[in-house]
N, CA, C and O atoms as a GROMACS GRO file, in nm:
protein
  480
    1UNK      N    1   6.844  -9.219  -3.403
    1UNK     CA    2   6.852  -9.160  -3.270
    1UNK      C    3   6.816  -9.011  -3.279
    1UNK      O    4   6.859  -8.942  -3.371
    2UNK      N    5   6.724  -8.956  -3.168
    2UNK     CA    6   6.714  -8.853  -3.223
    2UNK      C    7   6.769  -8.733  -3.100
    2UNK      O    8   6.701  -8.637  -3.065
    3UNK      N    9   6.932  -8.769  -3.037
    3UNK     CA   10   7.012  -8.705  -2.999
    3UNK      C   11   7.162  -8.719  -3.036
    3UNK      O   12   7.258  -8.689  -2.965
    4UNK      N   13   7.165  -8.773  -3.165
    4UNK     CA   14   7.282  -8.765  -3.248
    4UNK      C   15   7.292  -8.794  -3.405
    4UNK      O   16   7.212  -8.768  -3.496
    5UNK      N   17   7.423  -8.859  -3.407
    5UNK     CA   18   7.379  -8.938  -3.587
    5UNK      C   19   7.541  -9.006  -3.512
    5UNK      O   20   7.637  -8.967  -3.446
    6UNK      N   21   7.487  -9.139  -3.581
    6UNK     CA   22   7.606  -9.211  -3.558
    6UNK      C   23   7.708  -9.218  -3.711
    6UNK      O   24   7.689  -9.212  -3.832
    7UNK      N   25   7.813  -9.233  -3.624
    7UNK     CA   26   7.901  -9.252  -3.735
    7UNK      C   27   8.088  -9.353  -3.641
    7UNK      O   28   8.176  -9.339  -3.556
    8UNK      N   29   8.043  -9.428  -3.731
    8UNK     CA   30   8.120  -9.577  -3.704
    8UNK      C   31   8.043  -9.638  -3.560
    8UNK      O   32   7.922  -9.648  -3.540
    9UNK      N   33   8.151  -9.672  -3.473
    9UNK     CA   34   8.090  -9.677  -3.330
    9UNK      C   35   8.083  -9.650  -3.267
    9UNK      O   36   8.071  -9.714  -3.163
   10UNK      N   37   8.086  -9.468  -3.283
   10UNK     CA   38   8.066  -9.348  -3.250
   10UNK      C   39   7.935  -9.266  -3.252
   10UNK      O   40   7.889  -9.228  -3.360
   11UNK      N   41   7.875  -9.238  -3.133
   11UNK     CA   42   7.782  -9.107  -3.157
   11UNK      C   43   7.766  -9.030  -3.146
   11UNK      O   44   7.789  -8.992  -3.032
   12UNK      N   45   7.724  -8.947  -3.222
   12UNK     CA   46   7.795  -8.720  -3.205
   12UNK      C   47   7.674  -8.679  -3.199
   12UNK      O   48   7.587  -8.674  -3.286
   13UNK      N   49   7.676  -8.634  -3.032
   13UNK     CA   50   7.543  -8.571  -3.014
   13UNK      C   51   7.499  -8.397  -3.121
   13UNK      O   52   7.585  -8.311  -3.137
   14UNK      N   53   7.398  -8.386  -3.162
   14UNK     CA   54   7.382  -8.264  -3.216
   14UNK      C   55   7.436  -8.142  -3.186
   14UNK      O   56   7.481  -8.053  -3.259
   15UNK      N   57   7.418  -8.159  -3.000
   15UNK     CA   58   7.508  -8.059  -2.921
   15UNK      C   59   7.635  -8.026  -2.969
   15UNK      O   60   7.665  -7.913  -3.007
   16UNK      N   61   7.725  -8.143  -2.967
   16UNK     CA   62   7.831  -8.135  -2.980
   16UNK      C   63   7.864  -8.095  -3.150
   16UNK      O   64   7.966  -8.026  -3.158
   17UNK      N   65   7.828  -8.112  -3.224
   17UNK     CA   66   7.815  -8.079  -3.357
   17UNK      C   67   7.769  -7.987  -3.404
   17UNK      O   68   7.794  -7.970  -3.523
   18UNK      N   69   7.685  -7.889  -3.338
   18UNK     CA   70   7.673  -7.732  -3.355
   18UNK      C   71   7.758  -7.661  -3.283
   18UNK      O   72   7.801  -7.552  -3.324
   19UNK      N   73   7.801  -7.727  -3.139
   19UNK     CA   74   7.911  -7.655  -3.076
   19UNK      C   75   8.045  -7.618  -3.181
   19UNK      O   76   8.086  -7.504  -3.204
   20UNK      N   77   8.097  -7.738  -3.234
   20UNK     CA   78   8.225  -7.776  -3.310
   20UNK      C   79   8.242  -7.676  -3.420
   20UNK      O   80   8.341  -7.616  -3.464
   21UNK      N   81   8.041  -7.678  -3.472
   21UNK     CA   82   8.087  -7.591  -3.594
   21UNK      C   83   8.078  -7.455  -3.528
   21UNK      O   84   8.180  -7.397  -3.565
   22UNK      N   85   8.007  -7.375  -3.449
   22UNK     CA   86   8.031  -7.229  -3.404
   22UNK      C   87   8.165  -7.262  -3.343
   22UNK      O   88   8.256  -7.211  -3.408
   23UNK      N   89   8.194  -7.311  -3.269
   23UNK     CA   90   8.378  -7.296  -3.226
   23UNK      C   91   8.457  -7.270  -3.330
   23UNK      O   92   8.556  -7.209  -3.292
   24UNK      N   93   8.456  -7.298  -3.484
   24UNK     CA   94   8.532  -7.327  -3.610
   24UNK      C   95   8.463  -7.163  -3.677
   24UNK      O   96   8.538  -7.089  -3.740
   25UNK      N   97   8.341  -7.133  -3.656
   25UNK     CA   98   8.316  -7.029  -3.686
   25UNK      C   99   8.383  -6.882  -3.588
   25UNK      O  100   8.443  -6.784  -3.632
   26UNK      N  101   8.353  -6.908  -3.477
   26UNK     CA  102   8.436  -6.836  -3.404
   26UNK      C  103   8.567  -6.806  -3.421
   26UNK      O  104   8.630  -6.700  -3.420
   27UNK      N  105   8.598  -6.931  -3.440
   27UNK     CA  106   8.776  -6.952  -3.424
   27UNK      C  107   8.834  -6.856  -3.589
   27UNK      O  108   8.948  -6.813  -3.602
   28UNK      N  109   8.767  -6.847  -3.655
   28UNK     CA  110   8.798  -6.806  -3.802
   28UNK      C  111   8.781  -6.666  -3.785
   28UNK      O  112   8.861  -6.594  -3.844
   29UNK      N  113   8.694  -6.616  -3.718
   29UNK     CA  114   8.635  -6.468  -3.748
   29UNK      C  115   8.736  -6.386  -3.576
   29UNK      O  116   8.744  -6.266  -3.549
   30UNK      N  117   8.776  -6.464  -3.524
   30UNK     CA  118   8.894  -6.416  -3.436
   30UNK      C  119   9.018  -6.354  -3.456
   30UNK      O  120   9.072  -6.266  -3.390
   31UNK      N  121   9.062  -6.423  -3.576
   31UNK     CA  122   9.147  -6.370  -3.648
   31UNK      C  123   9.153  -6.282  -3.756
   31UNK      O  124   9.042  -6.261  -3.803
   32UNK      N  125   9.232  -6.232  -3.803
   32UNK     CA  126   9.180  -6.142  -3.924
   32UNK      C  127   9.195  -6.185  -4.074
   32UNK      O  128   9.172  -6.124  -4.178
   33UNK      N  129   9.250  -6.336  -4.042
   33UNK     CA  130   9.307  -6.421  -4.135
   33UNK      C  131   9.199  -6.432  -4.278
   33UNK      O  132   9.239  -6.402  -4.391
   34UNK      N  133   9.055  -6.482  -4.248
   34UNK     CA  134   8.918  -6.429  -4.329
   34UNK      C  135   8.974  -6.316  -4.408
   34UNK      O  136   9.050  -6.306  -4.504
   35UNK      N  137   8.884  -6.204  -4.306
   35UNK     CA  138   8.864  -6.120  -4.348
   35UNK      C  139   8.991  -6.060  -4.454
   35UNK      O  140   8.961  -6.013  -4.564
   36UNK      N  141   9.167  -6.069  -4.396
   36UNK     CA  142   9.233  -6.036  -4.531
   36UNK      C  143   9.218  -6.090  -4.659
   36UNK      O  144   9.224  -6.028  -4.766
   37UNK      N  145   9.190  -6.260  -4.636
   37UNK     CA  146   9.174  -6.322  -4.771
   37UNK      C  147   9.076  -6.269  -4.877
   37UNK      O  148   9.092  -6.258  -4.998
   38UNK      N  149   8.906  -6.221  -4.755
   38UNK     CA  150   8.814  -6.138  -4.839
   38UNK      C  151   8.869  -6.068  -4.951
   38UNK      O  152   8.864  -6.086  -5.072
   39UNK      N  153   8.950  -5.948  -4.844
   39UNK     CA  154   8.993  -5.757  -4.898
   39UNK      C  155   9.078  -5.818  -5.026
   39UNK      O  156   9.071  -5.749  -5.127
   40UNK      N  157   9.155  -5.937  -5.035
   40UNK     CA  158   9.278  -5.921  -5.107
   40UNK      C  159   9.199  -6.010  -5.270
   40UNK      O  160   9.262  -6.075  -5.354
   41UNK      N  161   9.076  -5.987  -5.269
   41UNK     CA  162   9.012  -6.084  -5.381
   41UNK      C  163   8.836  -6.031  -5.371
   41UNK      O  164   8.746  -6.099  -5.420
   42UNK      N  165   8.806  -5.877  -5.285
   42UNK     CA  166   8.713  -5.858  -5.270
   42UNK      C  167   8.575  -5.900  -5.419
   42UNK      O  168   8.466  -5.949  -5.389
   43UNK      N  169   8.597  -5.882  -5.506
   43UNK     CA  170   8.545  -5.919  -5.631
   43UNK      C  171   8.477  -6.068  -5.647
   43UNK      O  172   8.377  -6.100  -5.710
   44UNK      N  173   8.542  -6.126  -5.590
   44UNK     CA  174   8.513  -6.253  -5.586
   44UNK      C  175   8.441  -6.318  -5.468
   44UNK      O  176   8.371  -6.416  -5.490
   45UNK      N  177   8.458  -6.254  -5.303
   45UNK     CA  178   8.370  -6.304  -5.255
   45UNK      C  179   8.255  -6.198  -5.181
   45UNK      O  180   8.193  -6.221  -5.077
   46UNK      N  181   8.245  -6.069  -5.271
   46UNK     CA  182   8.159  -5.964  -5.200
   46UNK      C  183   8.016  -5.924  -5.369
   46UNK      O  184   8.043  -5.858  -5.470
   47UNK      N  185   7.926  -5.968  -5.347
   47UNK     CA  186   7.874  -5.914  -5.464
   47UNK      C  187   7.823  -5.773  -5.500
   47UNK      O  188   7.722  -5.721  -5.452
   48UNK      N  189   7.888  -5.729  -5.572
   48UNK     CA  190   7.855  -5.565  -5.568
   48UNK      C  191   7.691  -5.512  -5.657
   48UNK      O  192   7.677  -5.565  -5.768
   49UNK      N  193   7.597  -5.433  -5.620
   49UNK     CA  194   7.494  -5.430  -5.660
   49UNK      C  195   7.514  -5.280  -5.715
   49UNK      O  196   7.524  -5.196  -5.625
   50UNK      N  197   7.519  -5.244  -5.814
   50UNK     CA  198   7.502  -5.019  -5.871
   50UNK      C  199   7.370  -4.996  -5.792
   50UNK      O  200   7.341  -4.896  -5.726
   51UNK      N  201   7.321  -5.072  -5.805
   51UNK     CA  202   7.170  -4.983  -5.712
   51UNK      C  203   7.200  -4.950  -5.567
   51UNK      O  204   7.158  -4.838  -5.535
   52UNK      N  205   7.251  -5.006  -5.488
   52UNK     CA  206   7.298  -4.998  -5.377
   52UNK      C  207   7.304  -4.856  -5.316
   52UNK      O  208   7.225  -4.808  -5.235
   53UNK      N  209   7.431  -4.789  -5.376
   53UNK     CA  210   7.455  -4.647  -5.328
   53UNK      C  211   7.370  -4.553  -5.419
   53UNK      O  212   7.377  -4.431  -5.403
   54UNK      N  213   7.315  -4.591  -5.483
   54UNK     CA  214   7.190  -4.519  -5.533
   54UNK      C  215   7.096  -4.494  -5.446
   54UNK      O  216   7.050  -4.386  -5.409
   55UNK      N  217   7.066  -4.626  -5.408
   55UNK     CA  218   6.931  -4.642  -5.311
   55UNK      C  219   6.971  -4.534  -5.171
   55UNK      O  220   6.906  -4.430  -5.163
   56UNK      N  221   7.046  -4.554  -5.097
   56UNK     CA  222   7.139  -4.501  -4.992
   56UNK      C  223   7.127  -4.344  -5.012
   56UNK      O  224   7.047  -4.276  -4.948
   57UNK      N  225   7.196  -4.303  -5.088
   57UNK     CA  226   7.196  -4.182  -5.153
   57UNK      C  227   7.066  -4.086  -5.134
   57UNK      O  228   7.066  -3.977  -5.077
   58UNK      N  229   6.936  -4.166  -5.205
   58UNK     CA  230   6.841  -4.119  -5.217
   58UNK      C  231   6.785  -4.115  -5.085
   58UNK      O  232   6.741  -4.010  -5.039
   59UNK      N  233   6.782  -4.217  -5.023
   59UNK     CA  234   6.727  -4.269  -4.877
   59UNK      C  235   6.796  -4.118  -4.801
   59UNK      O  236   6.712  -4.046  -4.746
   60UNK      N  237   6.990  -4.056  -4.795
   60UNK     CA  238   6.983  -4.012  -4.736
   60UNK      C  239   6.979  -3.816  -4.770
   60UNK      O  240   6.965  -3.719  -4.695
   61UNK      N  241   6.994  -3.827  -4.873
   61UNK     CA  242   6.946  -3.683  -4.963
   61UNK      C  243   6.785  -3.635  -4.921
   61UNK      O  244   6.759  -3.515  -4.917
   62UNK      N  245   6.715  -3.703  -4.900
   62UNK     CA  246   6.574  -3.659  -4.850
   62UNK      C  247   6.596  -3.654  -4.668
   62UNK      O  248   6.493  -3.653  -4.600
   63UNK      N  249   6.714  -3.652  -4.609
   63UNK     CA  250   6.660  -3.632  -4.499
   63UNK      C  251   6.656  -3.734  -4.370
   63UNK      O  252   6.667  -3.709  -4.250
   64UNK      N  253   6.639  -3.830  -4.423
   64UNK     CA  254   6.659  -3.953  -4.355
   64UNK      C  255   6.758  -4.016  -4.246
   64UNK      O  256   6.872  -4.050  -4.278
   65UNK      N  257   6.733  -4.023  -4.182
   65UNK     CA  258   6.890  -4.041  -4.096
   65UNK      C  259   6.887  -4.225  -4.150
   65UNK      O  260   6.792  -4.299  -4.176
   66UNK      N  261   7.038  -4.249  -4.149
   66UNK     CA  262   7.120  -4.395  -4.176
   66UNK      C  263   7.186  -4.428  -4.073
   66UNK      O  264   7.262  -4.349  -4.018
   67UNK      N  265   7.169  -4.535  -4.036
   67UNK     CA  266   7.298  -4.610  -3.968
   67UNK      C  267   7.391  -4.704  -4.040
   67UNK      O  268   7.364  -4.762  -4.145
   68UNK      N  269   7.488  -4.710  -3.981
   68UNK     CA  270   7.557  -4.858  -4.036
   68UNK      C  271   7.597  -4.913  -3.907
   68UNK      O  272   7.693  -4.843  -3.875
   69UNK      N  273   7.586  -4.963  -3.854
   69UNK     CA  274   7.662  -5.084  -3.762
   69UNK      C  275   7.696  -5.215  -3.770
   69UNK      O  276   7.643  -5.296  -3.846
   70UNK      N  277   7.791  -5.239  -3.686
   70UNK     CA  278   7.893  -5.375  -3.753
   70UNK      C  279   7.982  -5.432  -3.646
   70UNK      O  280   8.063  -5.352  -3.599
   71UNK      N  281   7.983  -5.531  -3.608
   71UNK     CA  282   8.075  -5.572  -3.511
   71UNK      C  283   8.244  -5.593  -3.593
   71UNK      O  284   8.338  -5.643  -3.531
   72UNK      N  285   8.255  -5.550  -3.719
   72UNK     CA  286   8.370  -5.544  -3.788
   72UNK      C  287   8.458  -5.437  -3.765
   72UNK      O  288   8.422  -5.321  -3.746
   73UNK      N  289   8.586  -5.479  -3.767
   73UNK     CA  290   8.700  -5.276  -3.738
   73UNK      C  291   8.696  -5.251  -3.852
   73UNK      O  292   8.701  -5.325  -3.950
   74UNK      N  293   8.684  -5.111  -3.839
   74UNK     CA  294   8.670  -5.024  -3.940
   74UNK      C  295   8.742  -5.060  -4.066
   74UNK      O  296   8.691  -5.067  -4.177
   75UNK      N  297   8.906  -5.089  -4.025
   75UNK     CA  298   8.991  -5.118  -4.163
   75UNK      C  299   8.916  -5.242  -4.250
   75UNK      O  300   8.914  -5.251  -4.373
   76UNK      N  301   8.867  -5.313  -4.176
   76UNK     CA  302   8.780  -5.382  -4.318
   76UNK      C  303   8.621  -5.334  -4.345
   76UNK      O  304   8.563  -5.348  -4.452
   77UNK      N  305   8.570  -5.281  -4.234
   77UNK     CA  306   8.449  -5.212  -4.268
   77UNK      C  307   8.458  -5.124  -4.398
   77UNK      O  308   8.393  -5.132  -4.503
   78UNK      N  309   8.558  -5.038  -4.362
   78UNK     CA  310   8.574  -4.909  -4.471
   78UNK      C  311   8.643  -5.003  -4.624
   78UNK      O  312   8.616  -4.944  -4.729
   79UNK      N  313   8.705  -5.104  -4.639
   79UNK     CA  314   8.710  -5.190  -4.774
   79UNK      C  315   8.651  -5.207  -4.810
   79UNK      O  316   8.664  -5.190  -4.931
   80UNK      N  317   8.511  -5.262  -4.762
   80UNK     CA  318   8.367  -5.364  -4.823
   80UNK      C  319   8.328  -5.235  -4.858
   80UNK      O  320   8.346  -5.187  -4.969
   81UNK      N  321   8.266  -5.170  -4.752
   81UNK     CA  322   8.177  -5.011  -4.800
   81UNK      C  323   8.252  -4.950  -4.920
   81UNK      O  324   8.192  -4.950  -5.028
   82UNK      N  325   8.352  -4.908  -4.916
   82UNK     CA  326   8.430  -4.897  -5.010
   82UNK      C  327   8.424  -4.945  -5.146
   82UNK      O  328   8.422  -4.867  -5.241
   83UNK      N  329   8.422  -5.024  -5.155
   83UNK     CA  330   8.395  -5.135  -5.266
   83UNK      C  331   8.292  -5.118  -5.297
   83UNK      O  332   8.282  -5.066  -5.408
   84UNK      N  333   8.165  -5.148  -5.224
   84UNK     CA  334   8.037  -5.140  -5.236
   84UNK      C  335   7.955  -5.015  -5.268
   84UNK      O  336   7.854  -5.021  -5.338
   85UNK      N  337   8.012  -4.879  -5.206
   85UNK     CA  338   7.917  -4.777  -5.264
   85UNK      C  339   7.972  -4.654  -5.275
   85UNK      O  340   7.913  -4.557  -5.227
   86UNK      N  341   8.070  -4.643  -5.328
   86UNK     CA  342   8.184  -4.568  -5.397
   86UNK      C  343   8.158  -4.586  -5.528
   86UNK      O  344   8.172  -4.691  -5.590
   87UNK      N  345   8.101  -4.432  -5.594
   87UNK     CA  346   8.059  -4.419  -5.707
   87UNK      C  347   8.156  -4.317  -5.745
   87UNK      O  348   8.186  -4.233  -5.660
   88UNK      N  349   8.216  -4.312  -5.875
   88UNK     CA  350   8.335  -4.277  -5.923
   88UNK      C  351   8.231  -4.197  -6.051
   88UNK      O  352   8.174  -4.242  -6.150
   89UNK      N  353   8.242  -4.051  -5.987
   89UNK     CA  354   8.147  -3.951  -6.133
   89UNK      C  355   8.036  -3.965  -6.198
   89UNK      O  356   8.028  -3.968  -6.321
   90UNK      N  357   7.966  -3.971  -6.137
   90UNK     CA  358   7.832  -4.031  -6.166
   90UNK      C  359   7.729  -3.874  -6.205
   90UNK      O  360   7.732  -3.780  -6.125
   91UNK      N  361   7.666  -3.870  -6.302
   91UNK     CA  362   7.611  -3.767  -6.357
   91UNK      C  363   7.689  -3.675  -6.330
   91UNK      O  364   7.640  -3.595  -6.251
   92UNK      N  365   7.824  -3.644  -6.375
   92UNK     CA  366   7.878  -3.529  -6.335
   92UNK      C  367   7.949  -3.510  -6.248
   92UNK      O  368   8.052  -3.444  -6.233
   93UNK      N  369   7.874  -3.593  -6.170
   93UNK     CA  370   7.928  -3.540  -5.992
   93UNK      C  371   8.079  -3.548  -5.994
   93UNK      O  372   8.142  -3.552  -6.100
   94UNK      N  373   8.138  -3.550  -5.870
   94UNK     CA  374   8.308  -3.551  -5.822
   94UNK      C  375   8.248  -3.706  -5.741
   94UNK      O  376   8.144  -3.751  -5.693
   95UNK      N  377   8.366  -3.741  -5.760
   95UNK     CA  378   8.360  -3.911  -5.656
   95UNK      C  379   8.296  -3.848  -5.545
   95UNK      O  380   8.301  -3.729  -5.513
   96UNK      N  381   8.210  -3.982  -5.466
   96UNK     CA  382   8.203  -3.951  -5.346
   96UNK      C  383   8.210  -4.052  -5.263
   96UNK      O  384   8.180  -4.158  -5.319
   97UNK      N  385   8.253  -4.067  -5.080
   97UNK     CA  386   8.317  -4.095  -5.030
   97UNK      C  387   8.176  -4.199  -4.954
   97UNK      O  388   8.085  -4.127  -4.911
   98UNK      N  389   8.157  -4.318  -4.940
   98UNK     CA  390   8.056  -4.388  -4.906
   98UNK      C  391   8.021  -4.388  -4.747
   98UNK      O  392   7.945  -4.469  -4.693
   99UNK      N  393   8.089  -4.283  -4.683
   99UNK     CA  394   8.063  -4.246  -4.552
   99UNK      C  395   7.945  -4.137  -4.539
   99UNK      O  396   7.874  -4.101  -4.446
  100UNK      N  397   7.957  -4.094  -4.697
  100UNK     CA  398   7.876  -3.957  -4.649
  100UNK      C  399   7.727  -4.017  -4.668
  100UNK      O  400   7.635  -3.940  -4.641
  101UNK      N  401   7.688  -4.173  -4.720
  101UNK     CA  402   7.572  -4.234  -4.705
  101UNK      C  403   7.533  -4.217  -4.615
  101UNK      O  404   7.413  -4.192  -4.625
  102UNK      N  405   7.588  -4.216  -4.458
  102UNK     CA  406   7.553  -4.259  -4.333
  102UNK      C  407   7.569  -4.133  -4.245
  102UNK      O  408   7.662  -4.053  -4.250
  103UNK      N  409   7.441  -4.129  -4.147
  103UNK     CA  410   7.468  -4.044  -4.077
  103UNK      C  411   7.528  -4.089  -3.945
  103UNK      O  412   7.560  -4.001  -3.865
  104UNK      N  413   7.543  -4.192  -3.919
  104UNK     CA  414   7.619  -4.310  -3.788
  104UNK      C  415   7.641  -4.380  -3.813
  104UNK      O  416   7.558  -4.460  -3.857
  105UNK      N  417   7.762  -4.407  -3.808
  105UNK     CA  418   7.823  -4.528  -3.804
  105UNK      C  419   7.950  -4.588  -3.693
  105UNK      O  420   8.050  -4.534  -3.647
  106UNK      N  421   7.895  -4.716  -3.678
  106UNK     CA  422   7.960  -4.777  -3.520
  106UNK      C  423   8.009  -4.888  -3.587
  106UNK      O  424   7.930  -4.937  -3.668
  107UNK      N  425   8.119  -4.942  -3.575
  107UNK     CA  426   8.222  -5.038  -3.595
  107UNK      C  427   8.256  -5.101  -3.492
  107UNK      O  428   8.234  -5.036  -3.389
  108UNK      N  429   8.315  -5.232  -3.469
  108UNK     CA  430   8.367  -5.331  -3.312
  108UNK      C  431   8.276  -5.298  -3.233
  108UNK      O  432   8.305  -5.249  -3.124
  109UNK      N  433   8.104  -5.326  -3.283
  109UNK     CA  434   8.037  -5.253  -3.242
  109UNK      C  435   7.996  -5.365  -3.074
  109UNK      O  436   7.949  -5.327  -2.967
  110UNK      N  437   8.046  -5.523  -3.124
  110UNK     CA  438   8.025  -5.616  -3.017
  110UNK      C  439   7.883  -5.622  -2.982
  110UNK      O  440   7.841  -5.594  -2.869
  111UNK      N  441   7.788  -5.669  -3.110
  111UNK     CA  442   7.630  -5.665  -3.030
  111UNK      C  443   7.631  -5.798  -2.998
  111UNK      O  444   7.545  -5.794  -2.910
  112UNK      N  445   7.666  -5.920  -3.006
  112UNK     CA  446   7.638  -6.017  -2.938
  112UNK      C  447   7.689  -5.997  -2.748
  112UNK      O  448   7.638  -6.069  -2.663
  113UNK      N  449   7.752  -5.933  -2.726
  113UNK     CA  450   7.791  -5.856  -2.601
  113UNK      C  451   7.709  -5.798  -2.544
  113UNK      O  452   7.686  -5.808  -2.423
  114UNK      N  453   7.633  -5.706  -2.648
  114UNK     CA  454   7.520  -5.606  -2.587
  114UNK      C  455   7.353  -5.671  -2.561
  114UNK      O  456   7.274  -5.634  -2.474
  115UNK      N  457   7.333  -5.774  -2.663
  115UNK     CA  458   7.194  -5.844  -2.664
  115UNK      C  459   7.261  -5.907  -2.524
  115UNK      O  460   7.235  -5.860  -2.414
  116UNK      N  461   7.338  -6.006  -2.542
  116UNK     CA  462   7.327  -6.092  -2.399
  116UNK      C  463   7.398  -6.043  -2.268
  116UNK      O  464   7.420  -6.113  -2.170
  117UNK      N  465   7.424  -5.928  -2.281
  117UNK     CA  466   7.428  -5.848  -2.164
  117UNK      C  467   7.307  -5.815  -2.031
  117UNK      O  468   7.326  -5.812  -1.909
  118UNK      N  469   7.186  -5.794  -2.107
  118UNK     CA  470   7.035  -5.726  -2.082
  118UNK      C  471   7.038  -5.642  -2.039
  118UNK      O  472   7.152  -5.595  -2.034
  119UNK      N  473   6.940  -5.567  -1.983
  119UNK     CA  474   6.918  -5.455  -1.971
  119UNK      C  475   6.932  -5.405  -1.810
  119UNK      O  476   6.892  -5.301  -1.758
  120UNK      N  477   7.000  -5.509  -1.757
  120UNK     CA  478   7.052  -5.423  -1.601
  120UNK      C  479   7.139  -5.332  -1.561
  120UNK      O  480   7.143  -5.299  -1.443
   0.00000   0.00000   0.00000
């Protein structure tokens, strides 16, 4: 059939089976329940790259303006970033703080809100 897949003597339209799974996706990222499990085991489900805040760095040392935006609140925004490009003495330097990568940054930023909003 090529508006479902059966299963027993049951048929689950596709509709309904992409609905189910974004509802289950939704329903997860509503809570903050995720995202603590992330922060509390970040190592394990965030892969950290050294080039990263290198790259960043360089990108914003020449001048460059950065953004970061994120439909995430900050308290877990600032964990991952954190994690991710927080370099601890690096040639010398004094730590530095992975905000100063960015020259903007917007958090709960809600762009699925803003795309399907339009432009009226």
């Amino acid at each position: 059939d090529r508006t479902g897949v059966k299963f027993g003597e049951n048929i689950l339209s596709f509709r309904a089976i992409s609905n189910d799974g974004r509802n289950s996706v939704d329903r997860v990222h509503y809570t903050t329940k995720l995202k603590e499990m992330v922060c509390e085991n970040i190592e394990k489900y965030v892969h950290k790259d050294e080039q990263l805040p290198i790259l960043l760095g360089r990108i914003h040392s020449r001048g460059a303006k950065t953004f970061l935006l994120t439909n995430s609140e900050y308290w877990y925004t600032d964990k991952l970033m954190a994690y991710l490009l927080t370099i601890d003495n690096v040639n010398n330097n004094p730590k530095r703080d992975w905000k100063s990568d960015f020259s903007y940054i917007v958090v709960d930023a809600q762009k699925s809100s803003f795309f399907a909003a339009g432009t009226t």
